[in-house]
C-alpha positions in Angstrom: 0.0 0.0 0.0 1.4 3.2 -0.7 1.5 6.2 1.8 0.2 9.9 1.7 3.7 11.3 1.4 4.1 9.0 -1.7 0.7 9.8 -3.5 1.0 13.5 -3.2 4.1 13.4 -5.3 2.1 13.4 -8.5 -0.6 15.8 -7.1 0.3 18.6 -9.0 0.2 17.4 -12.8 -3.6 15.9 -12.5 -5.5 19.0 -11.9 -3.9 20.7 -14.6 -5.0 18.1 -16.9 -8.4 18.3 -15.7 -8.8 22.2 -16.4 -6.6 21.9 -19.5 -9.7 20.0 -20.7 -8.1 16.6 -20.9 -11.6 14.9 -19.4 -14.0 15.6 -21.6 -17.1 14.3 -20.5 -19.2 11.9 -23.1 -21.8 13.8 -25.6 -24.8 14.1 -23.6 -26.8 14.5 -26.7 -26.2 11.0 -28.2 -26.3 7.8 -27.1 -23.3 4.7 -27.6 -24.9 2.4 -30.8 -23.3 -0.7 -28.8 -22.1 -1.8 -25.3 -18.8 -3.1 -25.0 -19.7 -4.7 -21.9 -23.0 -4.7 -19.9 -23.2 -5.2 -15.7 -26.0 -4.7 -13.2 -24.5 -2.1 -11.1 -21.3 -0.3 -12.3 -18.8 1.7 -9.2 -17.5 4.3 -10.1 -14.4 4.4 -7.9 -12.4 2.3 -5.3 -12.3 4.3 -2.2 -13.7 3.6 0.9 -17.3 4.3 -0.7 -16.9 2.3 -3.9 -16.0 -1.2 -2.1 -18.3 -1.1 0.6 -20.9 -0.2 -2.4 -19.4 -2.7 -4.6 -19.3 -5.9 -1.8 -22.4 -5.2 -0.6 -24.2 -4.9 -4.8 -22.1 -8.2 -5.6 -23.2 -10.0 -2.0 -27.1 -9.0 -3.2 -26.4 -10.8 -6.1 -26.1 -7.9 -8.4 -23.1 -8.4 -11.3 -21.6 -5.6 -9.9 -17.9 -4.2 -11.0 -15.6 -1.1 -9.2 -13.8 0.9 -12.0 -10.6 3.2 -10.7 -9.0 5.5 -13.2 -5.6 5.7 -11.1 -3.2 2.4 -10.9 -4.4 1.0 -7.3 -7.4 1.1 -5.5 -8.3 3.0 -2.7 -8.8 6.7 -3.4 -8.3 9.2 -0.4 -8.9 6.4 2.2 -6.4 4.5 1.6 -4.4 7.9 2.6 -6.3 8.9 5.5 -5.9 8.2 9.5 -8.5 5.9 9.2 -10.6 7.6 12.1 -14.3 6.6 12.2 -16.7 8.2 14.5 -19.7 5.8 16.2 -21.6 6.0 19.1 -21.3 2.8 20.3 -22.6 2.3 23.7 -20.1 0.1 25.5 -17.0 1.7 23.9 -18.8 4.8 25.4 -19.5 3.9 28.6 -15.7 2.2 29.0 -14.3 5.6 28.1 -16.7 7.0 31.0 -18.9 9.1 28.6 -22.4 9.3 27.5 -23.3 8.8 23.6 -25.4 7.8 21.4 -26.4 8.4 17.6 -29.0 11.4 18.4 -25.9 13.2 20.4 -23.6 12.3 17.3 -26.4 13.6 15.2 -27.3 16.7 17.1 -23.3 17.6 17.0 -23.2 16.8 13.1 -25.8 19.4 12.1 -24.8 22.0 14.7 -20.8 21.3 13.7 -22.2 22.2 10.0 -24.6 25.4 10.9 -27.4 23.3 10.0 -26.8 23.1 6.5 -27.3 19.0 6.8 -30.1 17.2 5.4 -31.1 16.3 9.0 -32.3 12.9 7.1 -29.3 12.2 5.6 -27.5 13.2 9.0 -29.4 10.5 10.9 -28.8 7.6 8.3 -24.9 8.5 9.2 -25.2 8.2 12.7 -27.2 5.3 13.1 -25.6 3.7 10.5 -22.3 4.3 11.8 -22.0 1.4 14.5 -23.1 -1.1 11.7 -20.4 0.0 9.3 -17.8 -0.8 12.2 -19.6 -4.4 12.2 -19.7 -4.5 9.1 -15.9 -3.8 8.4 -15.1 -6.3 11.2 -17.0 -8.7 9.1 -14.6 -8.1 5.8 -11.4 -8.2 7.7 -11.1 -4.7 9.8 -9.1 -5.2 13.0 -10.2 -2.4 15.4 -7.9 -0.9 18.3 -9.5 -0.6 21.7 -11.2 2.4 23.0 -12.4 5.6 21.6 -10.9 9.1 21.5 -11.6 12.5 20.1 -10.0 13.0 17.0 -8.6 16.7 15.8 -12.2 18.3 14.7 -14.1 15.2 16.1 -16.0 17.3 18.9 -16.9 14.4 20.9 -14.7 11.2 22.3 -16.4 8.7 19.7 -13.4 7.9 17.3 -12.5 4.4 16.6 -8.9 3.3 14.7 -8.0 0.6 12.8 -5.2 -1.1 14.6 -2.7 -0.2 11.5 -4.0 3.8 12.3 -4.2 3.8 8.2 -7.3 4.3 5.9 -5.0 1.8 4.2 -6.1 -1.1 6.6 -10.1 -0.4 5.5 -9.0 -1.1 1.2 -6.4 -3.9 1.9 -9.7 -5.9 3.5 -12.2 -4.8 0.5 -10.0 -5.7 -1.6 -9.2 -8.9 -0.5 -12.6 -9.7 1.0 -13.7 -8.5 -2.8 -11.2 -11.0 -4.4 -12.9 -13.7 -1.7 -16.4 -13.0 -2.9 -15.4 -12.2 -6.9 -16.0 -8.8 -7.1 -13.7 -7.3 -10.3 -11.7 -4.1 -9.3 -10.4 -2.6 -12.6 -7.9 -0.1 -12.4 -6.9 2.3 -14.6 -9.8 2.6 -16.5 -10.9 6.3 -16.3 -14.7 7.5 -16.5 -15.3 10.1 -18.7 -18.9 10.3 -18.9 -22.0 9.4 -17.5 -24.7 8.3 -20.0 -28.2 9.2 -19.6 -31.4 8.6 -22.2 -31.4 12.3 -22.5 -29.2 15.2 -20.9 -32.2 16.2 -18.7 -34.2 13.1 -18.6 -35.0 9.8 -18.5 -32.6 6.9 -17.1 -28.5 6.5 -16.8 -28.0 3.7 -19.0 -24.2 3.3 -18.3 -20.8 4.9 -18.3 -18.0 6.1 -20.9 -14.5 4.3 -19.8 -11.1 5.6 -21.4 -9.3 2.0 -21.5 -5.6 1.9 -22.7 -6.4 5.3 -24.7 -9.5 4.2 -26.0 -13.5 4.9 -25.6 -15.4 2.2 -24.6 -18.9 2.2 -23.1 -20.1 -0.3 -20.2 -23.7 -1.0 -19.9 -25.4 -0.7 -16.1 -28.6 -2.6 -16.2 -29.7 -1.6 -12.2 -27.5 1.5 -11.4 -24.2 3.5 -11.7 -22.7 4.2 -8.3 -20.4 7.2 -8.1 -18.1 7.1 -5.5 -15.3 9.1 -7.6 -14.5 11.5 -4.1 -14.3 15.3 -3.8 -12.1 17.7 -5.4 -9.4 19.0 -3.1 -6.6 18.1 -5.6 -7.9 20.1 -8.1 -6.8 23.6 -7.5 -8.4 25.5 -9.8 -11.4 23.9 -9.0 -11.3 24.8 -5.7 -10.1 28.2 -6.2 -13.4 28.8 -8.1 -15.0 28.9 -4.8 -12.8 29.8 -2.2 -9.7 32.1 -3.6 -7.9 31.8 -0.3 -7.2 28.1 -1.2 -5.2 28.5 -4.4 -1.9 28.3 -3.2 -2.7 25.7 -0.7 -1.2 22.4 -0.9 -3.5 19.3 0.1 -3.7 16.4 1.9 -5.5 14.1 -1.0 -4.2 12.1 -3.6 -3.6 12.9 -7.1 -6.9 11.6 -8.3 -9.5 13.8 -6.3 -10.4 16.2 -8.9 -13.7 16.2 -9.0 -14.5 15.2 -12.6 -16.7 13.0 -12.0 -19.2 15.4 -9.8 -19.0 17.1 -13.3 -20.4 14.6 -15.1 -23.6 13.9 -12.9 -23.8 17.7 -13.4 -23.7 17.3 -16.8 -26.7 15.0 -16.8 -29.0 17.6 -14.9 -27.4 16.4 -11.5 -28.1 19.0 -8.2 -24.9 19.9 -6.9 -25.2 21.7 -3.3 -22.8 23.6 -0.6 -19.4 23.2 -3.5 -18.1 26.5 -1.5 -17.8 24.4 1.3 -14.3 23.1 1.3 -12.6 22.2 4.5 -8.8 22.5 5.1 -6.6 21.1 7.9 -3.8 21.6 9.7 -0.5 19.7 7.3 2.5 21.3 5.5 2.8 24.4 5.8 3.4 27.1 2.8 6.6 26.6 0.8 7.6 22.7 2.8 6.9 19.2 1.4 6.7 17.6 4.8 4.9 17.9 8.0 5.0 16.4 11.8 1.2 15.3 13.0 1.4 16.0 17.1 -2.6 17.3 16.8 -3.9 14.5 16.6 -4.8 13.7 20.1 -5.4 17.2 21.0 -5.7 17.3 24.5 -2.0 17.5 24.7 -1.2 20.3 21.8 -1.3 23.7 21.6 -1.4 25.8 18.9 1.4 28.7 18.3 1.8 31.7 16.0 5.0 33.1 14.6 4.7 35.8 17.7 4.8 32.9 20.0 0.8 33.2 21.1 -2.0 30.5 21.2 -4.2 32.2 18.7 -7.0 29.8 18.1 -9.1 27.0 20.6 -7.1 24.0 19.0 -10.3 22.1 19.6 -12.5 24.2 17.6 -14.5 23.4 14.6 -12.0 22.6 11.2 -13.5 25.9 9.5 -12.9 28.3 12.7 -9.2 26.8 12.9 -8.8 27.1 9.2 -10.2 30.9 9.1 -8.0 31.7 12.3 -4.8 30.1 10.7 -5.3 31.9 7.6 -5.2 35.2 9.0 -1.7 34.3 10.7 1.1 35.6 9.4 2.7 34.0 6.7 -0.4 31.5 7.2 2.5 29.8 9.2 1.7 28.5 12.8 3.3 25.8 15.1 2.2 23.0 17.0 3.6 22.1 20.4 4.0 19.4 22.7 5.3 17.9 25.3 7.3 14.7 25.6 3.9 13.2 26.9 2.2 14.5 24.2 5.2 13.1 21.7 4.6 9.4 23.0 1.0 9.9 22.4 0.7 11.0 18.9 3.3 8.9 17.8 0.6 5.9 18.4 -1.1 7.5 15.5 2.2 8.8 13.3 5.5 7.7 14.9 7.3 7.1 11.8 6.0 10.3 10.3 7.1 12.1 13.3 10.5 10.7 13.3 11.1 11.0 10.0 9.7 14.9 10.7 12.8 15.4 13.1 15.0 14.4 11.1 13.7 16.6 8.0 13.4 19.8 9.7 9.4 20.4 9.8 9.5 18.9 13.6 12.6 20.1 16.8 13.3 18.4 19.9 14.7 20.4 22.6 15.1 20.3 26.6 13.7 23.7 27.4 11.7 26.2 26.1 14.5 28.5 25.2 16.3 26.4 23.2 12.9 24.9 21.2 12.3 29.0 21.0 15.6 29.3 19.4 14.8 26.3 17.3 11.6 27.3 15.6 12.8 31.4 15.5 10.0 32.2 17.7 10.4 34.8 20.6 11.0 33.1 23.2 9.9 35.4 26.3 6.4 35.1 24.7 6.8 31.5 24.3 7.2 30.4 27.8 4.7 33.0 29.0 2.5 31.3 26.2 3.1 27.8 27.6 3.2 29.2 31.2 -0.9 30.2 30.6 -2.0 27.3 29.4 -0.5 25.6 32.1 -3.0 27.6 34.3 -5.7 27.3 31.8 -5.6 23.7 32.8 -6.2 24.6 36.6 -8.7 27.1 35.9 -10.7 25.3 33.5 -11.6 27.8 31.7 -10.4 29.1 28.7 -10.8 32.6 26.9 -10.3 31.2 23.6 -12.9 28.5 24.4 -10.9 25.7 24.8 -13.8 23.1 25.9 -12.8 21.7 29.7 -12.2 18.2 28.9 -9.7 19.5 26.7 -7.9 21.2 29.1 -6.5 18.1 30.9 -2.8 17.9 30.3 -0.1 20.7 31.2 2.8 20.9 28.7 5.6 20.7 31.7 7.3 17.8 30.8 11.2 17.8 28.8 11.7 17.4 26.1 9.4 19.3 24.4 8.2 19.5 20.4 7.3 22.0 17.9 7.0 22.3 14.0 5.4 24.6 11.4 2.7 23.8 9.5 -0.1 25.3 7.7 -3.7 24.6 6.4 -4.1 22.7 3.5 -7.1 21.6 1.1 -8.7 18.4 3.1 -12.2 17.5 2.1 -15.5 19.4 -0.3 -18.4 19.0 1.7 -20.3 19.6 -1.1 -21.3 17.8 -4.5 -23.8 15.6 -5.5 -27.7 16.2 -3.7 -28.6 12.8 -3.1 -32.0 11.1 -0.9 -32.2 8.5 1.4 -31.7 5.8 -0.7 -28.4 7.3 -1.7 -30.3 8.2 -5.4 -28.7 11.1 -6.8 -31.2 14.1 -7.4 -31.6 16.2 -10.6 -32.3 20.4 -10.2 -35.9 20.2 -9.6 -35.4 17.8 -7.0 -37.0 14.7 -8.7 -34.3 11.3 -9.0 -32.5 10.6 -11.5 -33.2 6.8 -12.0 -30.4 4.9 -12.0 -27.5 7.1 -10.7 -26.9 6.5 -7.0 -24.1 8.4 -5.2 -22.1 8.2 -2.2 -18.8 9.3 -0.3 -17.5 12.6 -1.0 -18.9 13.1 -4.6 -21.9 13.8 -2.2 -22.8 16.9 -0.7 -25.8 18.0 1.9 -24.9 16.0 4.8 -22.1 17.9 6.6 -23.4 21.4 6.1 -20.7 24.2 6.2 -18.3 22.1 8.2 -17.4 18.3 8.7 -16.6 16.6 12.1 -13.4 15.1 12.0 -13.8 11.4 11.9 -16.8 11.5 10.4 -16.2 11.5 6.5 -15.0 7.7 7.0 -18.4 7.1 9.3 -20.2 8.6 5.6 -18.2 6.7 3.1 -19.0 3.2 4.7 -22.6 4.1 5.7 -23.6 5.6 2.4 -21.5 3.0 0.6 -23.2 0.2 1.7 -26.6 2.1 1.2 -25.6 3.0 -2.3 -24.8 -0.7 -3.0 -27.8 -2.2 -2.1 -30.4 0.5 -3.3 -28.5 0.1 -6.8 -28.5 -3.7 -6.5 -32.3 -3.4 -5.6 -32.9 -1.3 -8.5 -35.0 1.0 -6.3 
């Protein structure tokens, strides 16, 4: 499996093939005179919402097939930390809090200023603990106990014991091997076909195979689950100028063609200004440390050596507060406790960080001041604070109180730049509860399904962290078996 550091490499060059107008889409206006091949449900991509839509189509006894236009399979989960949030009771209840999928719920469509489908936003929650069982059943090993991820709002996150998205597509696509579901990589969509532009049914797709146009019959549904568009620059640019120089977290094939396409068949697409960035590398560097991740024991540091933002805030506030920094620059710091603890997530990432320059080790603030080149009077005044802050409770930034539980006292301590970068488009593709994709006036468009984040309307303005692997599985598996069912 290959690793976020080594996907990104290639980032730049697919973007500017998309806007150079290197994806057409298929002719809209005319339909293919044959089928190359024909299936019952086709998947449009092999991420996390592709397999589980795939598995669960083929184990309905649909002729179902997963089509990825990059070399491997996996999309952006195969590059994320793999966190999924679900309330599940005992997990709760061991980590001595209260949840359940109406608080998960509740926290979803506040977290997104109510811009979720409150429909939509229930189906993820509930759904949630049966995607964990459901991932255990195709291979998933699961590591005890739940935390709150960076963004997560609420101690619910569960990890696969590898603390890789990577761990979720090596069991698809083995357990999809096991059951004989085809993956076929590199074999690139570049159209959705439907009766007419504006009405009737999607009959299929357009597939670029080896250079060539071929076109793949769907005789129940298409299932897109091609992701969002955070690699594509331009694309995001379009709605959000601060992003343009932003580098991002995602692999080289999120570039949001595909959310085109259904557009280009009279598809509703909702909330595409909606683009969430997160802490990585900062401007000008090509690698990052990851201390954040449990946040209880990080702070957050500008280039004047202040706390500027409540590091467990909602994604957008950090993003809009980190923005406004200078040099958009900031730094994370920890303590040696806090080093130990968010290596269980990235240790080699964070050792290879220390070696690279984007993470210092020092025995005393002064000399991690000197480090960094931040002042280092304001520094150790800024750390001195939040030591108190943890006394106090309370927190003028609005640090929440469980999150003020660990003083940063211990040697040596741990700081690195970074920046925000381009993470995850909340919006794209209106679909219903059966995961059927919508047109502009609302009605369904029979036969296209959708799922993952090609979608938009379910995290409103802002998603929760650990929560975008909670949708993929849910709404995958939804996807999968409303396309199956031909419903």
């Amino acid at each position: 499996m290959l690793n976020r550091r080594a996907l990104l490499t290639g980032a730049a060059a697919l973007p500017a093939a998309i806007a150079s107008g290197s994806a057409l889409a298929a002719d809209p206006c005319s339909l293919p005179t044959k089928w190359d091949k024909t299936y019952d449900v086709i998947v449009i991509g092999s991420g996390g919402a592709g397999m589980s839509a795939g598995i669960v189509a083929k184990e309905a006894g649909a002729n179902a097939v997963v089509l990825e236009k990059l070399a491997f399979p996996g999309g952006n989960t195969l590059v994320s930390g793999g966190g999924l949030n679900a309330a599940v009771p005992e997990d709760a209840k061991a980590a001595g809090v209260e949840d359940s999928p109406e608080l998960h719920a509740k926290q979803t469509l506040a977290a997104g200023d109510f811009r979720g489908d409150p429909e939509l936003v229930a189906i993820l929650t509930k759904g949630a603990p049966e995607s964990i069982k459901w991932l255990e059943k195709i291979g998933v090993k699961y590591r005890p106990g739940v935390y709150q991820i960076y963004g997560g709002l609420w101690p619910r996150c569960h990890n696969p014991l590898g603390q890789s998205g990577s761990d979720y597509i090596k069991a698809a696509v083995s357990y999809a091997k096991k059951i004989g579901l085809e993956v076929f990589t590199n074999h690139k969509i570049t159209g959705i076909i439907r009766e007419k532009p504006d009405a009737g049914r999607v009959f299929g797709v357009e597939v670029e195979v080896k250079g060539r146009k071929e076109y793949w019959r769907a005789t129940k549904g298409v299932v897109a689950a091609a992701g969002g568009f955070s690699a594509n620059p331009q694309m995001c640019s379009f709605f959000d100028p601060r992003l343009t120089r932003l580098n991002t977290t995602n692999q080289p094939g999120a570039t949001g063609e595909v959310l085109t396409y259904i557009q280009s068949v009279n598809g509703l697409a909702v909330g595409l200004d909606y683009i969430q960035c997160i802490p990585w590398t900062a401007p000008g560097y090509k690698h990052t440390a990851d201390v954040f991740q449990a946040i209880e024991y990080c702070i957050f540091i500008n280039k004047e050596g202040k706390r500027y933002v409540a590091e467990d805030a909602r994604r957008d506030v950090i993003r809009d507060a980190t923005l406004a920094q200078t040099d958009q620059t900031v730094y994370q710091l920890v303590d040696v406790d806090g080093f130990v603890e968010n290596n269980k997530y990235y240790d080699k990432m964070n050792h290879e960080a220390l070696k690279n320059g984007t993470l210092f080790e020092a025995n005393t603030l002064d000399e991690l001041a000197k480090l960094v080149n931040l002042p280092a009077e304001e520094l150790k005044k800024t750390v001195a604070e939040y030591n108190r802050l943890v006394d106090t409770k309370k927190d003028p930034l609005g640090r929440s109180e469980k999150m003020l539980c660990r003083k940063i006292v211990k040697a040596p301590f741990y700081a690195g730049p970074f920046g925000m970068c381009r993470h995850h488009t909340m919006g794209g593709a209106r679909i219903d509860t059966k995961a059927r994709v919508l047109d502009r006036q609302g009605k369904v468009i029979p036969g296209l399904y959708a799922a993952g984040e090609v979608t938009g309307g379910i995290h409103g303005t802002n998603r929760v962290g650990g929560n975008a692997i909670a949708d993929i599985f849910t709404f995958g598996r939804l996807a999968g078996a409303s396309a199956a069912a031909g419903v």
